[in-house]
C-alpha positions in Angstrom: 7.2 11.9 13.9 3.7 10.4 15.0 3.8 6.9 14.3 1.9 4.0 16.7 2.9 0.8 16.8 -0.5 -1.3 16.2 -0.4 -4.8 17.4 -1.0 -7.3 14.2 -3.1 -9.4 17.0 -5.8 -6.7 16.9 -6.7 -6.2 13.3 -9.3 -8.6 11.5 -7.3 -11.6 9.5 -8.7 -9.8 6.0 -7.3 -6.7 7.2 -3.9 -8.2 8.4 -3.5 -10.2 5.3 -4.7 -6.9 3.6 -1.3 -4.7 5.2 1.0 -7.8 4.8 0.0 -8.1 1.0 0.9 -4.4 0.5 4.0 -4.5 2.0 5.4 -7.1 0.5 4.1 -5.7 -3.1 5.9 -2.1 -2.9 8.5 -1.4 -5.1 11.6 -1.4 -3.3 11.2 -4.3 -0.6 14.2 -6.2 -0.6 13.8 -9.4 0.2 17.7 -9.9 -0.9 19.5 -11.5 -4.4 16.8 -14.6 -4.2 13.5 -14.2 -5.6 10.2 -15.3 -3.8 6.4 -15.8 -5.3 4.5 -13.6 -3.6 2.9 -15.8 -0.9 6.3 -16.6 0.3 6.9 -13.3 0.7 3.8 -12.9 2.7 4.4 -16.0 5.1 7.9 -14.6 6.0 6.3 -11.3 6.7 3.8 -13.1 9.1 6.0 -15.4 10.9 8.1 -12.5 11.8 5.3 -10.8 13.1 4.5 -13.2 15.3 7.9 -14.2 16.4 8.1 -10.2 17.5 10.7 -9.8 14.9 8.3 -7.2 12.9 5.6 -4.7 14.1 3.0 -2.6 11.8 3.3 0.9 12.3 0.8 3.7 11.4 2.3 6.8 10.4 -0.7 9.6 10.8 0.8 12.1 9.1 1.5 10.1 5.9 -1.9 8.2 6.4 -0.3 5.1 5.8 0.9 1.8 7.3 4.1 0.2 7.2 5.8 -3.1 8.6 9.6 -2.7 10.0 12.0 -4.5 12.2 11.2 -4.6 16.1 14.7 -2.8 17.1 13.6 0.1 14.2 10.2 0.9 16.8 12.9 2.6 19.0 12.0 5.5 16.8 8.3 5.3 17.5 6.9 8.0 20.0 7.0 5.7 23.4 3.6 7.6 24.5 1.8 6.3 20.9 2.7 2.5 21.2 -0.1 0.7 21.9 0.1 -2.3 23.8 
């Protein structure tokens, strides 16, 4: 697995808002049995990331990014995780 953790602090806003608004428009995000409009969904996302709750992850070998749950970057090679 080579993922890096990449803090949302260091990307432009247009590219943070840019991962945040792909995330929360895959297919599959479960967001639970309520619905949300779609900036909802991206001001949760945010708020998590700066509470720490949530960290962007780059996968290389996929060539994509993702946002998951602080406790899932246990998974993320410790000598990739940028600080």
């Amino acid at each position: 697995m080579s993922q890096t953790s990449i803090p949302w602090q260091s990307l432009s806003e247009d590219a943070l808002l840019g991962v945040v608004e792909d995330f929360v428009t895959r297919e599959g995000t479960d967001y639970g049995g309520v619905a949300f409009e779609l900036q909802d969904k991206g001001s949760q996302v945010l708020a998590q990331l700066q509470r720490n709750e949530a960290v962007i992850v780059f996968d290389a070998e996929l060539d994509s990014c993702s946002i998951v749950q602080s406790d899932a970057v246990l998974d993320v090679d410790p000598t990739t995780v940028q600080k």
